[in-house]
One Martini backbone bead per residue (centre of mass of N, CA, C, O) as a GRO file, in nm:
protein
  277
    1UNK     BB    1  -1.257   2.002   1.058
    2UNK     BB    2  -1.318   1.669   1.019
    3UNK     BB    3  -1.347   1.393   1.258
    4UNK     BB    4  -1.270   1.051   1.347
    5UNK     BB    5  -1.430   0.856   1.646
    6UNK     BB    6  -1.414   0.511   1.784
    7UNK     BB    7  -1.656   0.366   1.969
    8UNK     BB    8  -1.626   0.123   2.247
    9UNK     BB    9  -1.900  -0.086   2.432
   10UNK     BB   10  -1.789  -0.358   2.593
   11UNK     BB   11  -1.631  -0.554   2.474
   12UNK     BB   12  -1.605  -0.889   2.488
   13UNK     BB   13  -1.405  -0.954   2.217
   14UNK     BB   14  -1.066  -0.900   2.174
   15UNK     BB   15  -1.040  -0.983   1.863
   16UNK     BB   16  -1.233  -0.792   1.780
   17UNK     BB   17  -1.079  -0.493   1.856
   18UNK     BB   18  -0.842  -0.610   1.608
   19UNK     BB   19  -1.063  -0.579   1.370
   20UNK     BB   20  -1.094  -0.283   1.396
   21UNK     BB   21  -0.848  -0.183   1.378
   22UNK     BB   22  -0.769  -0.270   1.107
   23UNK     BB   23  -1.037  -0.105   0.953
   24UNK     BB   24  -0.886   0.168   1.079
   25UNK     BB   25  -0.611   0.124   0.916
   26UNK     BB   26  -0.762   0.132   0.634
   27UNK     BB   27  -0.910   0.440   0.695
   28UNK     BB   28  -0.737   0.642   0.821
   29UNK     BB   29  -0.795   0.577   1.158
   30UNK     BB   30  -0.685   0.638   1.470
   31UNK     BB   31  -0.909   0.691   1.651
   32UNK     BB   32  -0.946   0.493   2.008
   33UNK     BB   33  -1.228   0.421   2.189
   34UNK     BB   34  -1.276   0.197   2.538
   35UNK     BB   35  -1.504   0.065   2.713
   36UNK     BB   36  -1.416   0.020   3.069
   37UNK     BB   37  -1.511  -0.026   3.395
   38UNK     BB   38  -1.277  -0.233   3.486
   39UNK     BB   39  -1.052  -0.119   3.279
   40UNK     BB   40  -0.705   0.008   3.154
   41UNK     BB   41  -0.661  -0.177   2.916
   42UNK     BB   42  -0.570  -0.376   2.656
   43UNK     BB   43  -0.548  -0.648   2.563
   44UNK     BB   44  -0.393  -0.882   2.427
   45UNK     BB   45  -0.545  -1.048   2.215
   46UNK     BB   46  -0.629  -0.828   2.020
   47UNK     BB   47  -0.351  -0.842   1.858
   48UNK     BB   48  -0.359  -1.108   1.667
   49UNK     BB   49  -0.599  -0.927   1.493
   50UNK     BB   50  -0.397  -0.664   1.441
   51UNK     BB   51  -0.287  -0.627   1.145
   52UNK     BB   52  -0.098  -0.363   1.132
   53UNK     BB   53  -0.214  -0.194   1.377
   54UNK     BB   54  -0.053  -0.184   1.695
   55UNK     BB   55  -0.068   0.162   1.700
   56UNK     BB   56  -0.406   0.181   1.792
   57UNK     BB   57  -0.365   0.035   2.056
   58UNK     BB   58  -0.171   0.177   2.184
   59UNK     BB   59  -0.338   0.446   2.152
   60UNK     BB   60  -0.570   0.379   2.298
   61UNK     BB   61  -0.864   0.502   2.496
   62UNK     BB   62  -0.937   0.399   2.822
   63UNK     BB   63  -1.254   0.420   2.968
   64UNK     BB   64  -1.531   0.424   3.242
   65UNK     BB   65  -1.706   0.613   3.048
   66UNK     BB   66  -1.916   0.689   2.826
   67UNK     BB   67  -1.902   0.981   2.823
   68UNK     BB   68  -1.587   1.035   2.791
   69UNK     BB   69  -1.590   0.957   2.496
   70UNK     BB   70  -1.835   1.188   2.372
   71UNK     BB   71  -1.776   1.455   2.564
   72UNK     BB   72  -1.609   1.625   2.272
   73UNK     BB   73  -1.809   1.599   2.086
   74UNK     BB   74  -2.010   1.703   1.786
   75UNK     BB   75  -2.077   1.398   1.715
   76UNK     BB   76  -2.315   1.084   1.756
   77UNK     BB   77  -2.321   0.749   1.654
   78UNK     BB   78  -2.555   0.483   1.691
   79UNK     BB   79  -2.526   0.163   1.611
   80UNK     BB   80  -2.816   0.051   1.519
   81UNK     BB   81  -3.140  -0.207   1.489
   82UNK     BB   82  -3.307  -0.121   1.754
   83UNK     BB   83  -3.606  -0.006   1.842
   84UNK     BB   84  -3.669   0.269   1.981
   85UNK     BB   85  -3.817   0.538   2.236
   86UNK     BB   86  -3.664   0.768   2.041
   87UNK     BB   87  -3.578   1.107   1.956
   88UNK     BB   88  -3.373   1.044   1.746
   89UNK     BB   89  -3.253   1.018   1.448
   90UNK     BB   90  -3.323   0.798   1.198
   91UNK     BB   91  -3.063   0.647   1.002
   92UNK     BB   92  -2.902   0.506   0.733
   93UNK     BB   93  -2.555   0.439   0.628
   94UNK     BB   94  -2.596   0.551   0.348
   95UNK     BB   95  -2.687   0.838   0.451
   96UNK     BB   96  -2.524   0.987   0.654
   97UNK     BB   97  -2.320   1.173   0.565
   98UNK     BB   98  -2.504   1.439   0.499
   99UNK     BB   99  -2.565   1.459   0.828
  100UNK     BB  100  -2.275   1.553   0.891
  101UNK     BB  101  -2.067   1.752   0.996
  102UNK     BB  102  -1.773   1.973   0.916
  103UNK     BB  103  -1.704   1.979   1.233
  104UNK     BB  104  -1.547   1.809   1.414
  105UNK     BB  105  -1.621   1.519   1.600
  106UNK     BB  106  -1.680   1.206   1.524
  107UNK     BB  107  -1.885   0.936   1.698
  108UNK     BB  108  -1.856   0.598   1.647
  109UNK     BB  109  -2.117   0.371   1.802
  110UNK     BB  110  -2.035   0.058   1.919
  111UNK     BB  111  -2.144  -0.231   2.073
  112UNK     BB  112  -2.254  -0.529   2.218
  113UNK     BB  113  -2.242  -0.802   2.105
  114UNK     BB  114  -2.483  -0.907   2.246
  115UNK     BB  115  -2.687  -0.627   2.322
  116UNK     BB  116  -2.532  -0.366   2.251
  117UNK     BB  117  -2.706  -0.069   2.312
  118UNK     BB  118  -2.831   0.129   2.501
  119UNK     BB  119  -3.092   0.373   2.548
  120UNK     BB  120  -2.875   0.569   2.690
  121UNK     BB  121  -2.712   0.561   2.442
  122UNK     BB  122  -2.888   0.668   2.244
  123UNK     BB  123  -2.965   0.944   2.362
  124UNK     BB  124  -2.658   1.062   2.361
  125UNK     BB  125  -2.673   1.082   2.068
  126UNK     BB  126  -2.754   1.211   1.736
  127UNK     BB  127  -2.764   0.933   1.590
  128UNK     BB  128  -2.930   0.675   1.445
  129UNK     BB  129  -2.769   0.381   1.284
  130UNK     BB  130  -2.792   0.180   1.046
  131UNK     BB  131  -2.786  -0.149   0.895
  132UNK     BB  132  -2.859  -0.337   0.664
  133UNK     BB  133  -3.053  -0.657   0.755
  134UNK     BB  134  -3.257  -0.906   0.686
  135UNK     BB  135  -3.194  -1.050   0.887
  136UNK     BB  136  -3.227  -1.131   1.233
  137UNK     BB  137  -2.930  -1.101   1.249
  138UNK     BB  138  -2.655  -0.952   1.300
  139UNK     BB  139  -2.344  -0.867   1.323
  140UNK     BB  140  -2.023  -0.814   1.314
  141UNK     BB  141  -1.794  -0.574   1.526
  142UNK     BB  142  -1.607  -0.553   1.257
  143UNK     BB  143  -1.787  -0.546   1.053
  144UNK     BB  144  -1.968  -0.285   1.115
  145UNK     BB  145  -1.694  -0.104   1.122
  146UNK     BB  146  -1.633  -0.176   0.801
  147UNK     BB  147  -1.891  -0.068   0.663
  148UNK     BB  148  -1.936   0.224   0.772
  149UNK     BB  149  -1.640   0.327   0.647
  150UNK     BB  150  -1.715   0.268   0.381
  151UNK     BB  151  -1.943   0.458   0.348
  152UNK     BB  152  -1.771   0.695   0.397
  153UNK     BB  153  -1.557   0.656   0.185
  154UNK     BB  154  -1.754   0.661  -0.055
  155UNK     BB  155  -1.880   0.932  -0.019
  156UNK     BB  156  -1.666   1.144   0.095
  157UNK     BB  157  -1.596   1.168   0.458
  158UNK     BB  158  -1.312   1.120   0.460
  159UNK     BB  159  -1.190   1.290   0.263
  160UNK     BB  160  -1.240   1.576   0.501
  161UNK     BB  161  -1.051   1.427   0.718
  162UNK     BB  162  -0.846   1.233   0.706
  163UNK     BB  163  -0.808   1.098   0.484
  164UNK     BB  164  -0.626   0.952   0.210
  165UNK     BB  165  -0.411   0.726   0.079
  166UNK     BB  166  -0.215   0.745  -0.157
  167UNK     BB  167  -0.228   0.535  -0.462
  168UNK     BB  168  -0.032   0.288  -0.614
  169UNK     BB  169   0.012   0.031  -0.860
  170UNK     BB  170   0.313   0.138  -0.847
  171UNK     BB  171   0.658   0.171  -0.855
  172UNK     BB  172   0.899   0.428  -0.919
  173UNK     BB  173   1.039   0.234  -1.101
  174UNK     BB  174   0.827   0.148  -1.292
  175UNK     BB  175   0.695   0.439  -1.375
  176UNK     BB  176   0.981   0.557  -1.443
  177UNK     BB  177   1.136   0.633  -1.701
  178UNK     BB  178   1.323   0.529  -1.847
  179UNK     BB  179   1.682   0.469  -1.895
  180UNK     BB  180   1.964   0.507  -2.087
  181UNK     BB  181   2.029   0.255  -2.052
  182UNK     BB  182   1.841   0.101  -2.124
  183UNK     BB  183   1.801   0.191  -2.388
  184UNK     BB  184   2.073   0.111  -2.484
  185UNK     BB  185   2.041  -0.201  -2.467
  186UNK     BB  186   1.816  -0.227  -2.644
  187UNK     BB  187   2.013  -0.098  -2.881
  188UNK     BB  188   2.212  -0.357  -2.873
  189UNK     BB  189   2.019  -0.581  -2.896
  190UNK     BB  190   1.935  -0.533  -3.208
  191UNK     BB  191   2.217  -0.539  -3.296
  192UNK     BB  192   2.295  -0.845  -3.202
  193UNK     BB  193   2.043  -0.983  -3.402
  194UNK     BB  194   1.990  -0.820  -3.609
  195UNK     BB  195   1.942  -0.891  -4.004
  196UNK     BB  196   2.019  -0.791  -4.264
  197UNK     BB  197   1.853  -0.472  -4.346
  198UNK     BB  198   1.793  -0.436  -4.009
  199UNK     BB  199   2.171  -0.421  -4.036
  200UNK     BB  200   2.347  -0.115  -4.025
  201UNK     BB  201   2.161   0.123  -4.026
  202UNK     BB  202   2.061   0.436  -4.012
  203UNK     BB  203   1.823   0.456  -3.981
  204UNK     BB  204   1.722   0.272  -3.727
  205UNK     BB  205   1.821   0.469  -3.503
  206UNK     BB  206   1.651   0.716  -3.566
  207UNK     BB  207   1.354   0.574  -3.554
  208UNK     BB  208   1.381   0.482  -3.250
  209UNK     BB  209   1.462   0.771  -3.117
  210UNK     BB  210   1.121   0.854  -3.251
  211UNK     BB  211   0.995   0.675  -3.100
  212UNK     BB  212   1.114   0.681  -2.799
  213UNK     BB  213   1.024   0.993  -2.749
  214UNK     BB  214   0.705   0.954  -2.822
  215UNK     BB  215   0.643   0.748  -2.567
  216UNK     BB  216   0.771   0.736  -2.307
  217UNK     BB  217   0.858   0.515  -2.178
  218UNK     BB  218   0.876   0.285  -1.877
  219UNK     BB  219   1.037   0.061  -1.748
  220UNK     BB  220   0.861  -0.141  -1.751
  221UNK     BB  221   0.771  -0.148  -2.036
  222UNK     BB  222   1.067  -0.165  -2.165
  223UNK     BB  223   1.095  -0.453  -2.050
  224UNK     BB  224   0.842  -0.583  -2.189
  225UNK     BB  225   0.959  -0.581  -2.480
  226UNK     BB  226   1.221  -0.685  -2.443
  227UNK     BB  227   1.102  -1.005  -2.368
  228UNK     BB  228   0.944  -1.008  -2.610
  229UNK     BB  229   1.231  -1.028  -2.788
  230UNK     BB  230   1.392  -1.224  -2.652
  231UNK     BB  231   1.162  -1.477  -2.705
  232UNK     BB  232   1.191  -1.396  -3.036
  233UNK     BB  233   1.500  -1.488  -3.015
  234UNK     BB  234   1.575  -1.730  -2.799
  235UNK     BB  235   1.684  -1.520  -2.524
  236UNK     BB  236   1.737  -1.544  -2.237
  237UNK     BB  237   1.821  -1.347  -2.011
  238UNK     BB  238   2.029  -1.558  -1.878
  239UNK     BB  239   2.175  -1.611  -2.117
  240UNK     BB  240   2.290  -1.347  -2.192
  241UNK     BB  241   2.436  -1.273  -1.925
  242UNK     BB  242   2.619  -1.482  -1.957
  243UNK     BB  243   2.753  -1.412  -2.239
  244UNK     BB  244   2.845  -1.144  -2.110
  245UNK     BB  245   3.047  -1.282  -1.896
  246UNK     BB  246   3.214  -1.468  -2.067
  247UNK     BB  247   3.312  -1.202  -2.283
  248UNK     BB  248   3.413  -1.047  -2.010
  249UNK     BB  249   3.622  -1.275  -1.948
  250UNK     BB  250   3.774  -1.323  -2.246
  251UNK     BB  251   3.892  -1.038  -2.213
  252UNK     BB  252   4.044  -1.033  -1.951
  253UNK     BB  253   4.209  -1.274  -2.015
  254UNK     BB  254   4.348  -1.158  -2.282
  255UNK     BB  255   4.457  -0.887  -2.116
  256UNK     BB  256   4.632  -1.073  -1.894
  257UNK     BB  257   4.813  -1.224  -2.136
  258UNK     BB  258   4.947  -0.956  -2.237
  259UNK     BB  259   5.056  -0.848  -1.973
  260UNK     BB  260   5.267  -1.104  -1.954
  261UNK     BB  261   5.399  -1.093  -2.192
  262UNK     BB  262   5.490  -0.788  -2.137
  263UNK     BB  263   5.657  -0.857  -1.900
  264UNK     BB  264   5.839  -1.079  -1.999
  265UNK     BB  265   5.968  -0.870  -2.266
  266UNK     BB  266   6.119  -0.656  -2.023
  267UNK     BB  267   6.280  -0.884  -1.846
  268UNK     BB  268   6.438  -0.944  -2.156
  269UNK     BB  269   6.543  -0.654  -2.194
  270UNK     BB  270   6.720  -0.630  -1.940
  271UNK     BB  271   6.912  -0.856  -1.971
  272UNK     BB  272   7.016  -0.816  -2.236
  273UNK     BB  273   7.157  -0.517  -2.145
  274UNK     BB  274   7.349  -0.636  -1.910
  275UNK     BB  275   7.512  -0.811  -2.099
  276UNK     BB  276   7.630  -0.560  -2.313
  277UNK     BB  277   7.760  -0.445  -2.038
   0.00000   0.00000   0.00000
């Protein structure tokens, strides 16, 4: 099985490493080696720039020598667009997964926003890679490392190394089927406002209960049907939800009040009974 393992080659901008965390941190890649000839951890500038991913930095991994980084990997790409006098094969990013052992850590190396990789750094890596760009101008170091990341991720060679994140665009409360509280709700509320020929009928719960068997509706579902029940009744949800409020208030008020009544006359039947003795 293989891994992705991002390498920066003496970064000069914090703020940039923070946005590589970020790009990492989307494509569930955890590995950050970063060439600092004179430091020993991760700047703190960089933390401002990477949400929800400071723990790609606080265990980044800081050395102070090229080979350090890229010396246990089966496989190092340097990602530049700069002409080499170089022996190493050069592919486009587009092409790149293709290419790619099957086993073994592979090495994605991006230089120094100023200058890039050196001549010698690209001469110990595996393949040159480029991103194609027709200006000028490079990438910003974020960039980069974030369209990289995506061309391997369309490709299929993330799916095969680290995985992606199972991904729903709903939550189980959304996606799970109705629950029964939910369904008798909703046949309560036709029960209270349906009128004429389609109020107290027999077929009417049975043909329900025959649709909504079939449907297997979500609560989301379920939910939004509600809703526009509720508004071709003219009752929104809160005005609802009031009246059943008011309904078991006024039923509670009733039975306190037979309650007392009821305590009342047991009072006075006692009083009677002693009076008799």
């Amino acid at each position: 099985m293989r891994k992705f393992r991002v390498v920066l080659v003496e970064p000069e901008h914090p703020h940039n490493v923070g946005f590589v965390a970020r790009a990492m941190h989307c494509y569930a890649l955890p590995e950050l080696y970063i060439v600092y000839p004179k430091r020993d951890k991760v700047l703190d500038k960089s933390y401002h720039t990477a949400a929800n991913s400071h723990d790609i930095l606080d265990n980044a991994k800081v050395v102070h020598k090229f080979e350090d980084a890229i010396g246990d990997c089966s496989c190092a790409v340097a990602y530049s667009r700069r002409i080499f006098a170089s022996s190493i094969k050069h592919t486009m990013v587009q092409n790149l997964s293709d290419m790619l052992p099957e086993d073994g850590t592979i090495a994605l190396v991006f230089g120094r926003e100023s200058c890039g990789l050196a001549l010698e750094e690209v001469n110990a890596c595996t393949y040159q890679c480029e991103i194609p760009v027709p200006g000028l101008m490079s990438l910003n170091l974020g960039q980069a490392v974030s369209i990289s990341l995506y061309e391997l991720c369309r490709s299929g060679a993330l799916a095969n190394g680290e995985g992606r994140a199972k991904r729903t665009t709903r939550g189980v409360a959304e996606t799970g089927p109705a629950t029964i509280q939910q369904i008798d709700g909703f046949k309560k509320f036709l029960d209270r406002y349906l009128t004429g020929q389609y109020h107290d009928q027999a077929w009417r719960d049975s043909f329900l209960n025959t649709l909504l068997q079939r449907l297997h509706p979500t609560r989301n579902e379920l939910s939004a049907l509600f809703g526009l029940l509720r508004n071709l009744a003219g009752k929104p949800a809160r005005l609802e939800h009031a009246a059943e409020k008011a309904a078991k208030a006024e039923k509670a008020a009733k039975q306190a009040a037979q309650n007392a009544e009821g305590k009342v006359l047991q009072k006075s039947s006692v009083k009677n009974s002693q009076k008799s003795e």
